[in-house]
C-alpha positions, 0 to 999 in steps of 0.5 A: 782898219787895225782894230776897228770892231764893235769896241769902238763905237759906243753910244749913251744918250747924248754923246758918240764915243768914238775909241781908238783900241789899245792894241792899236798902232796907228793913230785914229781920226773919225769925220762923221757925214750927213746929207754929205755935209761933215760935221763932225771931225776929231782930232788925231786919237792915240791908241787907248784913248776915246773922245766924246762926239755931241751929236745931239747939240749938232742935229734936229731929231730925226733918224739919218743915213750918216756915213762915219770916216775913219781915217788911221796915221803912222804913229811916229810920221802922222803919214796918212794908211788905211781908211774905212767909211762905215754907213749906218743910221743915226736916231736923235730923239729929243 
């Protein structure tokens, strides 16, 4: 995935910010999984720009095993080219 780092994933306490980085030229989308369930999917998200995911309206407290898909799309023909699916754990507390 073009540019896909440690930049592109930040967290406060209720919110998931997912990034697609300036130097980017593709356009990200992210689907966010639990228990092979999507419930999260963004929008196309341009280079140098984030949007906000509210995780926290969407889940009970507890820790989960969430799988993040990241899909990327030629910027000028929306065409589908790299993909990633990124395993990690998520701990809602409330």
């Amino acid at each position: 995935i073009p540019g896909y780092g440690h930049e592109c994933l930040h967290a406060d306490n209720k919110e998931l910010y997912l990034v697609n980085p300036d130097r980017n030229q593709v356009y990200f989308q992210y689907e966010i999984e639990v228990k092979n369930k999507v419930i999260y999917k963004s929008d196309l998200i341009p280079p140098n720009k984030m949007v906000k995911a509210d995780l926290y309206s969407l889940l009970e407290a507890g820790d989960y095993d969430t799988i993040l898909h990241i899909s990327t799309f030629d910027i000028h023909t929306n065409e589908p080219c790299n993909a990633a699916n990124v395993h990690m754990k998520l701990q809602i507390l409330k």
